[in-house]
BAMIDO-748527 format. One line per field, with one value per residue (C-alpha): x, y, z; residue in three letters. Coordinates in steps of 0.2 Angstrom, whole numbers, plus 2048, in hexadecimal, padded with zeros to 3 digits. Layout:
BAMIDO-748527
u <- [X ...] .
v <- [Y ...] .
w <- [Z ...] .
residuo <- [ALA ...] .
***
This chain:
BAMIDO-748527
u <- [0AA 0B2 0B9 0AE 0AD 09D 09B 08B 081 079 06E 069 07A 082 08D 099 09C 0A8 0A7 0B2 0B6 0C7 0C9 0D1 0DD 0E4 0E6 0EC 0F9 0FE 103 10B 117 116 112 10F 101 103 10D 0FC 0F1 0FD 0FD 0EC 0E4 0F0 0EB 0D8 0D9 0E3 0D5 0C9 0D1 0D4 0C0 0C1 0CA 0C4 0CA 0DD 0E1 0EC 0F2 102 102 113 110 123 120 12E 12A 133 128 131 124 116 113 102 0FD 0EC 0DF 0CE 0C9 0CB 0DC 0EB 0FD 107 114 11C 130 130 122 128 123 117 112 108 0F7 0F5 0EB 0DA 0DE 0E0 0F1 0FE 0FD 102 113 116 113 11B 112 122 123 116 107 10D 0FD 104 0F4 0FA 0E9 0F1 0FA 10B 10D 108 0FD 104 0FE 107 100 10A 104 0F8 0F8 100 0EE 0ED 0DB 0DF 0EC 0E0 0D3 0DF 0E7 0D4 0D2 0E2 0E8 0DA 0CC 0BE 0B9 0B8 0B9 0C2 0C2 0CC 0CF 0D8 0D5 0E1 0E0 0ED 0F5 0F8 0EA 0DF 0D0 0C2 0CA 0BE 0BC 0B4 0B4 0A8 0A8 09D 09C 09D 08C 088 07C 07F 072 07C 089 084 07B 08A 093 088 087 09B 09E 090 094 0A2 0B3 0B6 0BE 0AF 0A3 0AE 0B0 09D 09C 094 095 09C 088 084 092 08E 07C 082 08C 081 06E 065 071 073 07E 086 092 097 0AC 0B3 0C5 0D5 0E7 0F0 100 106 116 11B 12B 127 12A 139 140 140 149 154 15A 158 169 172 17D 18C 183 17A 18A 192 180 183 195 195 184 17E 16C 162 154 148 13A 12C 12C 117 116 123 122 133 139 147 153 15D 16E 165 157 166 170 15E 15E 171 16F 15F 169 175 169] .
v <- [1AA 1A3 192 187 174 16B 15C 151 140 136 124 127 128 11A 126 134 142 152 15F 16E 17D 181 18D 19C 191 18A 19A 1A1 193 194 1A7 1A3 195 19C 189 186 17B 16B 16E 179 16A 160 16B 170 15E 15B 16B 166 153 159 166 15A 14C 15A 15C 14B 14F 158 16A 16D 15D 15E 153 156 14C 14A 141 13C 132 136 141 152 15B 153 151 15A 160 164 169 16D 16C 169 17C 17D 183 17D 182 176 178 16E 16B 171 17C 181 170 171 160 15F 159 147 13C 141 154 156 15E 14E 14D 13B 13F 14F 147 135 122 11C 122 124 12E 131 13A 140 144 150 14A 153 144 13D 134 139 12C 129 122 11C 116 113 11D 115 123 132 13A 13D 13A 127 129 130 122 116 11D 11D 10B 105 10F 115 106 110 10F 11F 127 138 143 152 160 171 178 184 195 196 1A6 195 1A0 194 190 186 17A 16E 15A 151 142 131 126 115 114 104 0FA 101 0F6 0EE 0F8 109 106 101 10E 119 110 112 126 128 11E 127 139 145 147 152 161 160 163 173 17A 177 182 177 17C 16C 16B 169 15F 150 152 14A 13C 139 141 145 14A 152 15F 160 16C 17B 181 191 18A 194 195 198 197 196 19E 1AE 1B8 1B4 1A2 1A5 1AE 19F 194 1A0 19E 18C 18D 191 1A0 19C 19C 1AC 1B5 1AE 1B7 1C6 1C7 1C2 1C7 1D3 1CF 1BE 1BB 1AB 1A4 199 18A 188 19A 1A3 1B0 1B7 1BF 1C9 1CB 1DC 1DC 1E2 1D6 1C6 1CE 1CE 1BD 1B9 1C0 1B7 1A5 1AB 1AE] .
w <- [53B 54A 54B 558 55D 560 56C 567 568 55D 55C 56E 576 56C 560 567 55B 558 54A 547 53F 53F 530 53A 547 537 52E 53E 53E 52B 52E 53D 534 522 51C 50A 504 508 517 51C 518 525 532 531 530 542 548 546 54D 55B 562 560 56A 576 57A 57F 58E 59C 5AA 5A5 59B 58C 57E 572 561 557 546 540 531 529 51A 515 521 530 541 540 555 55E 56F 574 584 58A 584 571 573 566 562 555 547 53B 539 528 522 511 50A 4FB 4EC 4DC 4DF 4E2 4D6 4E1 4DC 4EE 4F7 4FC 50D 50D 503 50D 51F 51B 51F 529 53A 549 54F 561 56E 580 58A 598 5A6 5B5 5BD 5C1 5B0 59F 595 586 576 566 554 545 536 52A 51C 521 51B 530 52E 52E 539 546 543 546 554 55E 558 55E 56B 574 56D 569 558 551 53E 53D 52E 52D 51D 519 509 507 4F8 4E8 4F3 500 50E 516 510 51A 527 533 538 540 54C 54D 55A 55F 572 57B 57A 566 55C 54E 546 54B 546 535 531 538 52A 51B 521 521 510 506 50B 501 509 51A 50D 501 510 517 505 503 513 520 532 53E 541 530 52D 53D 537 525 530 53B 538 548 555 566 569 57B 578 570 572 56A 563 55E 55B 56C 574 586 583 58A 58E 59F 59C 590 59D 5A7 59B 59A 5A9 5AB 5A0 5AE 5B2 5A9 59A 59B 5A0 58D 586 58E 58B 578 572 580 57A 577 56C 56C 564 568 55A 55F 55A 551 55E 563 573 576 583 586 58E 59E 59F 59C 5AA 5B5 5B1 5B4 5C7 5CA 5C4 5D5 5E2] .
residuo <- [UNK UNK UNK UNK UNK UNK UNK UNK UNK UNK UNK UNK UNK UNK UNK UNK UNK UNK UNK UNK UNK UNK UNK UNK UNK UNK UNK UNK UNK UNK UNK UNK UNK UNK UNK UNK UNK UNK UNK UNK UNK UNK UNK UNK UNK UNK UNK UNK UNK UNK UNK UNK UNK UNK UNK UNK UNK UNK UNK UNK UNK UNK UNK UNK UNK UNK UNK UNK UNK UNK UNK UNK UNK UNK UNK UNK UNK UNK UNK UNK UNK UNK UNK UNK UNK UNK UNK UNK UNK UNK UNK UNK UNK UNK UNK UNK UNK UNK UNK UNK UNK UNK UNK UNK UNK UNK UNK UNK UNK UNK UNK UNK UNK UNK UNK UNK UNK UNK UNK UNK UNK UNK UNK UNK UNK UNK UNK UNK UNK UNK UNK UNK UNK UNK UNK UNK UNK UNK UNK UNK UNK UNK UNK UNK UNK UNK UNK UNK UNK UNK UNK UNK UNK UNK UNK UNK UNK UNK UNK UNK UNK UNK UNK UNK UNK UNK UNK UNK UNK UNK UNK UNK UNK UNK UNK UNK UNK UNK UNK UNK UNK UNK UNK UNK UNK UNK UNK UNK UNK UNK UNK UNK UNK UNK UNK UNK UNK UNK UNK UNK UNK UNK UNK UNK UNK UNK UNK UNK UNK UNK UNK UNK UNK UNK UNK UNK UNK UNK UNK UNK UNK UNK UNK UNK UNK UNK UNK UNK UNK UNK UNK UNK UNK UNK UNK UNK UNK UNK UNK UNK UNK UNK UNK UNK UNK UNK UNK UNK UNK UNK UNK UNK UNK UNK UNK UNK UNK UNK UNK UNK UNK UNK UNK UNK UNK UNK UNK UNK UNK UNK UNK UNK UNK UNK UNK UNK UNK UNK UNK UNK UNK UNK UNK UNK UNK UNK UNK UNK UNK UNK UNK] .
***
């Protein structure tokens, strides 16, 4: 089944709402990286909140998230758009725990509490706005909360999950993303309340199967779905564009790779694609850094 994103409303415009299935980007991303378990849960829990913050934005907008909080994964880093598209990767992805005393994989320990949850959105102009949150819990989905509380002031609950098999495959991955829009009642937004305590826990809800529909009608009841989006794994890189930073080195330093190496080789961190260069195509670039 292909992953997908759904835009809703519910309480007659009062509540904004996003669901997602993100079961094959994840997996796509685990066997890109080779993360273990925890790591996986990590990556995959940034992975999900970050496309659904992208479908907030709107044409050719983008956003990078970096969570540095200090734990033996090092910064977690995630870029995706307006279109469902993601690329990220963790610093260290051979990180794995014990379960922690919920029986669930350690996110928190894995990801670190000291440190930030830092959101670059890329909206097409001069400057870059840029938001930045310490971390709560580490468990991102708390992060996340508190990042739309605090930096951007819309209150909003976030619940992300990745279950991830004993052979460390992915599982089920999905989230989801609540939000009270200015002018909601009282009423609203306790009932929104009472629906987001009493139901299980984001993971329990992907394991149990539930498409993002199924999952916001739990949340919320009776909603209104805006929008359907295919999401996926995706990368901007090409040689093309390695190429180009190749030659942003300059000259001098292409001539050392072709006289010491006569070859180059270079690898996308978002992707673990790599690219190589032969003795011919570095001198192509050499004479292009002359003219």
């Amino acid at each position: 089944m292909s992953d997908y994103l759904i835009k809703a409303l519910a309480y007659d415009g009062q509540v904004r709402a996003y669901g997602i299935r993100s079961t094959e980007t994840v997996k796509e991303a685990q066997r890109r990286h080779d993360t273990w378990a925890t790591a996986s849960a990590a990556l995959g829990r940034a992975i999900t909140a970050s496309v659904l913050m992208g479908a907030m934005l709107k044409g050719d907008d983008k956003i990078t998230v970096k969570i540095e909080g200090g734990g033996p994964i090092g910064a977690i880093l995630v870029d995706a758009n307006a279109n469902g598209e993601v690329r990220g990767y963790v610093m260290n992805p051979h990180v794995d725990f014990e379960l922690n005393e919920k029986g669930k994989l350690d996110v928190a320990r894995a990801v670190g509490v000291n440190g930030f949850l830092t959101v670059v959105k890329d909206l097409g102009m001069r400057e870059h706005f840029t938001g930045q949150v310490p971390l709560v819990s580490g468990e991102l989905g708390e992060d996340f909360t508190y990042y739309f509380a605090s930096s951007e002031q819309v209150p909003s609950a976030v619940g992300v999950g990745v279950l991830v098999n004993p052979d460390l495959s992915i599982l089920a991955a999905g989230g989801f993303v609540i939000q009270l829009m200015p002018g909601t009642t009282d009423e609203t937004i306790d009932a929104v309340e009472k629906r987001i305590q009493a139901i299980p826990p984001i993971s329990k809800l992907i394991q149990d199967g539930l498409s993002p529909e199924e999952i916001l009608g739990q949340l919320l009841g009776e909603i209104k779905i805006l929008e359907k989006m295919p999401v996926s794994f995706k990368c901007q890189c090409s040689k093309e564009r390695i190429a180009g930073a190749l030659i942003s080195l300059g000259a001098q330093e292409l001539k050392e790779m072709i006289e010491e190496d006569g070859k180059a080789e270079a690898q996308c961190h978002f992707c673990n694609e790599k690219y190589h260069f032969t003795k011919e195509e570095l001198e192509d670039l050499y004479e292009q850094t002359l003219e």
